[in-house]
N, C-alpha and C positions, 0 to 999 in steps of 0.2 A: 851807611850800613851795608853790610856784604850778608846776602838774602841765602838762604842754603835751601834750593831745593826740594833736598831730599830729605828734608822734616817736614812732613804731612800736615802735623801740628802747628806749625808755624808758617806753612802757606798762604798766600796771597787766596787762593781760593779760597777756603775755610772763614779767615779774617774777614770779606764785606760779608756775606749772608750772615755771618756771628753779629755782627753791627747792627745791620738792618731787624735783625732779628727782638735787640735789645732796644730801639730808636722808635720801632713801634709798639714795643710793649708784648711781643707774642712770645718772650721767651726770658718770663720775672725771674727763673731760677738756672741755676745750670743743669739743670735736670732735664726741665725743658729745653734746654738748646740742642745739648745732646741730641736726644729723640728727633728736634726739629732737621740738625744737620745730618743725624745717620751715620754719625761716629761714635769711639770711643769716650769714654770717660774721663780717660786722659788727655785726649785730643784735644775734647773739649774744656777741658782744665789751662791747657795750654795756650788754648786760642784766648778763652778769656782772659787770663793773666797778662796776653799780648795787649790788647784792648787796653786791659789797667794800664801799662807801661805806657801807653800812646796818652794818657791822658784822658779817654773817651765813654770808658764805664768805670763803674765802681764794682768788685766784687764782696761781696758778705764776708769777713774773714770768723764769723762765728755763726754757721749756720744753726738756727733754731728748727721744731720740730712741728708743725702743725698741729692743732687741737686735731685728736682720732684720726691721725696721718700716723702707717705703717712705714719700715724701714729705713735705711740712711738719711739723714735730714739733708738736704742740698741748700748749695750757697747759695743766696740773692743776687739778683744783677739788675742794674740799674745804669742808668746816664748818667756822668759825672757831674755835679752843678756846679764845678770851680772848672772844668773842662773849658775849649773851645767854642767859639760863637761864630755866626755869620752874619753880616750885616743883611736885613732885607730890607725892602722901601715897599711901599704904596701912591701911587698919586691917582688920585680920583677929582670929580671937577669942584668940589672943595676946599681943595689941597695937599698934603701928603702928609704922609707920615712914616718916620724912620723906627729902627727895631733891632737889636741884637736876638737873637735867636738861638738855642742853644740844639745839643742832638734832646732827640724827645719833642721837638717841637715844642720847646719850653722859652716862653718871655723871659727874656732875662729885662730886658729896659725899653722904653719907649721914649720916643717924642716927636711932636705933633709938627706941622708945619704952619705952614702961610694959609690964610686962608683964600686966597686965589690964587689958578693956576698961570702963571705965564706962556704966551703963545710961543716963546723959544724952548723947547725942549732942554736946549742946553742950560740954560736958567737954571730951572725947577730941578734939572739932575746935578745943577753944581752945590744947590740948594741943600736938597736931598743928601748927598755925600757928606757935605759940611757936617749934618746934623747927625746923618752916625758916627762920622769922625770923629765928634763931640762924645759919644755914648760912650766909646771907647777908649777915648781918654780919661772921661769920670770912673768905668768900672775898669781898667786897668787888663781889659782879657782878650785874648788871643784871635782876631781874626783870622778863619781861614777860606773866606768866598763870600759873594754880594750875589744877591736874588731880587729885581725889582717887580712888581706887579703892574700892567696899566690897564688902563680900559677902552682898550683897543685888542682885533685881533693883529696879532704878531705872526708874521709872512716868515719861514722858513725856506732856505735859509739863511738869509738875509739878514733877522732881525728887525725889520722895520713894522711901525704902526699904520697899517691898511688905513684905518676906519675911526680916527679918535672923532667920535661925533661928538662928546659931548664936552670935551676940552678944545682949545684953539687951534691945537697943535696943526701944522700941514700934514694931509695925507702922505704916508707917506716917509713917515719922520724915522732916520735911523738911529733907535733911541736905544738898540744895543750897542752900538759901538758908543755913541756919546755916553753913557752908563760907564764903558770900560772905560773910556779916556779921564772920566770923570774920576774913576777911583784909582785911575792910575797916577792922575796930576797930585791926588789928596795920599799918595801914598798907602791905598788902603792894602794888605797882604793876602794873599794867596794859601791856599794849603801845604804846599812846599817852600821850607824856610826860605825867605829872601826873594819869593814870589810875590808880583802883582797880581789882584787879583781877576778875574777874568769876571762879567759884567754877564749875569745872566737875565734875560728877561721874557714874558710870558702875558697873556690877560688874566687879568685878575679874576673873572669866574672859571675858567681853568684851574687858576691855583686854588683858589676855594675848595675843587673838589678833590683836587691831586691832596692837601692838609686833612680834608675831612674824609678821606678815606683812606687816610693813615696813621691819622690819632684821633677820630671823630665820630659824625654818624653814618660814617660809611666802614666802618672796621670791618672787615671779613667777609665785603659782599662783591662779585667778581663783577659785576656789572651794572655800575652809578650810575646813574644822571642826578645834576646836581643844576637848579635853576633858580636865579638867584636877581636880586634889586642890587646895582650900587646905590649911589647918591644921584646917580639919572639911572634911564636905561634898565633893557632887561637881558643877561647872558644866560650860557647854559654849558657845559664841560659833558662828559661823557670818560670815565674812568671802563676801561677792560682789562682786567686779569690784572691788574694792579699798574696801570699802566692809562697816561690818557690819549685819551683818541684825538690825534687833531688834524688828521685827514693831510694829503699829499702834501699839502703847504703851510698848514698849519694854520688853518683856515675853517676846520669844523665845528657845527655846531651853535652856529647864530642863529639859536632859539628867536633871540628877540624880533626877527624879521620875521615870523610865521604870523600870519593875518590873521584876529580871532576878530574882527568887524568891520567885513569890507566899506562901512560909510562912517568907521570910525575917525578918527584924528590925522589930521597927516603926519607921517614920522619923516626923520630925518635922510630916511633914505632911497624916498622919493615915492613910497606905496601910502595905505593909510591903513588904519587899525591896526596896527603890528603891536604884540606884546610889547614890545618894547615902550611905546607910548604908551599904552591901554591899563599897563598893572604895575607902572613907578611909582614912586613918591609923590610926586607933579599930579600924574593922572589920580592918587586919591587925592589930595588936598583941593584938585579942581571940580571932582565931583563933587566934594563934599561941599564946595562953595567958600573952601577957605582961600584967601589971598597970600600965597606964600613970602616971607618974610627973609629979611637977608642974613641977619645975626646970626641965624641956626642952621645947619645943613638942613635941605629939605627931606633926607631921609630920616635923623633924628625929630623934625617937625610931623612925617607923616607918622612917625611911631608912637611921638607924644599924642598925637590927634587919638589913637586904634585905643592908646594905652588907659585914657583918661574919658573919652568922649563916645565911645562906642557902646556904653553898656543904656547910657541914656538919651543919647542925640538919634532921633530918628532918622536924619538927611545923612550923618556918617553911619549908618548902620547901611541906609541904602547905597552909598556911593560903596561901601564896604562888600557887599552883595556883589555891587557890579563888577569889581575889581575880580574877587571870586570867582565867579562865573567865567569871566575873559580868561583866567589863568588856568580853571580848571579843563577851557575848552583846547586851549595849547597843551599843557600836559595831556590829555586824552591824542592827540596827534601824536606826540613823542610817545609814547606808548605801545601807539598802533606799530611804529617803523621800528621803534629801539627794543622796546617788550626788557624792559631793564628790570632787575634784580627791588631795586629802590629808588624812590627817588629823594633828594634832600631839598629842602628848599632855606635859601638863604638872603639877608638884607629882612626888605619890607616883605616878602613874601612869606617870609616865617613867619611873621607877625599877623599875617593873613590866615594863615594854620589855626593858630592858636585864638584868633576870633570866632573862627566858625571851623572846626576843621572837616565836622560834617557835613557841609556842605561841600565842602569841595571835595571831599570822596567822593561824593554824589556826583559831581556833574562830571568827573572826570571817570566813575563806572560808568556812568549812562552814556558819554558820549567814547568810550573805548570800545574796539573791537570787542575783547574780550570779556566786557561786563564785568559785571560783581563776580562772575568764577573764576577770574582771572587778576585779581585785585594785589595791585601792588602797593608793597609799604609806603608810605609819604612820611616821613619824617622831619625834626627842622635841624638846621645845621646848629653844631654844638659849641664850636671852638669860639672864643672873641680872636679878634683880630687874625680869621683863617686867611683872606687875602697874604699876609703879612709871613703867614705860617707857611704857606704854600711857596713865597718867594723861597722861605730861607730854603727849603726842600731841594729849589733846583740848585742854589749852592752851597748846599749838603752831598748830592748824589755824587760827584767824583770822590769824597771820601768816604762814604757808602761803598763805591765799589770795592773804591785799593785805599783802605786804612793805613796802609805803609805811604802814601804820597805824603804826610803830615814828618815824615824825617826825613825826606828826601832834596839831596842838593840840587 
């Protein structure tokens, strides 16, 4: 395509913000885009119509009028659900699971893996690939980028896995490029036609909150903290200005090593009491005195325990207490130093909310600088499968920026 400049309306500029604008939901009509982007009418007519052509939204071709809505009725906009997808993965120390993902942050398909993880990286990501190759083949739709989550922090810019404690992997593991090679061997595509595509990868409580504060319960708030249970382990992300924080190397925000009971447990990463032990899955199922079993994840095991036995078992009511307490006295710490907007909480820790969520207001006013007059929202994350959501996101954003790389040779 031969790109002409000098139509405004049809600029590369105009094109990502118009996208992102409709991918997150902040701009249902063309009315609202308008406004949002500070153009014309026309402009904006035209950028959306671009959009349509690319495949990527839908426009209203009969707009309707609002019930006691004055003036010209404006089109609908929307993500297109016969549009483009991008493969995301997950691997957690259960196993993984693959996902086409659509704009909008929309499940188009899943499917689950193995239920253990192999200590070769290369394994589990050739594994992984296979399995969306398969998704892809059954729904017949358009790859344009792969996003993998793990649980590990990811060393920029490198791509390697610092810290998988709680999978086999070696410190250490460079599981972005194996990811690329992997979708390059399975032929998976790129955003630009006859493109391989490029292997993005990230920690899974990062992507959590990059997902959930861009279709979730972090929508319109400039400054998240989002702290979260996988299936071990405790993380924590940090979103600013719509954007996440992950410090010079991509290394911030390992909540899970802040100490809430120096004669607590010893953790994996040489101290003892760290969140990270203190408020998993593992740490309620042990206090509660249960013997965790193999068949179930132990995070679905510790949710069945909260979900079923909490209202009447006094020993999970108190091990449920303790759990509380250790988490609200971490959040009171993030607090003091971040003074965040919100915070989300996701995994087993939302499950924690919604047992007692008064309490943990409590202990997290009282042991915050800023007390009850300075009380920040706690809410629980909303998305299923945000890990999964958050992959697809980081390969979404190159077409986020430049919508035109999708016809580009």
């Amino acid at each position: 395509m031969t790109h002409n400049p000098s139509r405004p309306d049809r600029g590369r500029s105009a094109l990502g913000p118009a996208l992102q604008l409709v991918h997150t939901g902040r701009a249902p009509t063309r009315a609202v885009l308008t406004a949002e982007l500070g153009v014309t009418r026309a402009t904006a007519g035209a950028v959306a119509a671009e959009l349509q052509e690319l495949g990527l939204i839908t426009v209203d071709s009969r707009p309707a009028v609002a019930a006691g809505a004055q003036g010209r009725p404006s089109h609908r906009l929307g993500v297109d659900p016969g549009g483009p997808v991008v493969l995301a993965a997950q691997v957690h120390t259960d196993g993984f699971r693959a996902a086409l993902v659509g704009l909008g942050g929309v499940v188009v398909a899943t499917a689950p893996g193995c239920g253990t993880v192999d200590a070769d990286p290369g394994q589990v990501l050739r594994e992984v690939v296979e399995a969306g190759a398969g998704l892809l083949r059954d729904t017949g739709r358009r790859c344009v980028g792969a996003g993998l989550a793990v649980p590990s922090a990811v060393a920029e810019p490198e791509g390697t896995a610092l810290n998988p404690l709680h999978v086999a992997w070696p410190a250490g593991a460079p599981v972005r490029a194996v990811f690329s090679q992997c979708l390059a061997d399975a032929g998976i595509s790129g955003p630009a036609p006859g493109s391989v595509a490029t292997g993005y990868a990230a920690n899974d409580v990062n992507l959590q909150a990059l997902a959930e504060h861009r279709h979730g319960a972090g929508r319109g708030v400039r400054q998240l903290l989002c702290v979260a249970t996988g299936h071990r382990g405790v993380g924590g992300a940090l979103v600013l200005d719509g954007r996440l924080h992950t410090g010079s190397a991509g290394l911030a925000l390992e909540v899970g090593h802040l100490t809430v009971d120096p004669q607590g447990r010893p953790c994996h990463c040489g101290s003892r009491g760290c969140l990270d032990v203190e408020t998993d899955p593992l740490a309620l199922l042990e206090a509660a005195g249960r013997e965790p079993g193999p068949e179930v994840s132990l995070l679905d095991q510790a949710r069945d325990l909260l979900r079923t036995a909490h209202p009447q078992d006094a020993g999970v009511r108190q091990a449920t207490r303790r759990l509380i307490d250790r988490l609200g006295l971490g959040l009171a710490g993030l607090v003091n130093i971040l003074n965040p907007d919100r915070i989300i909480l996701g995994g087993l820790h939302r499950e924690l909310l919604h047992a007692d969520e008064g309490r943990l207001r409590a202990v997290i006013a009282d042991r915050s600088l800023w007390g009850r007059s300075g009380e920040v929202p706690v809410l629980a994350c909303t998305l299923d499968h945000n890990s999964l959501v958050g992959a697809a996101e980081l390969a979404w954003q190159p077409v986020l920026d430049d919508p035109l790389l999708l016809q580009e040779g």
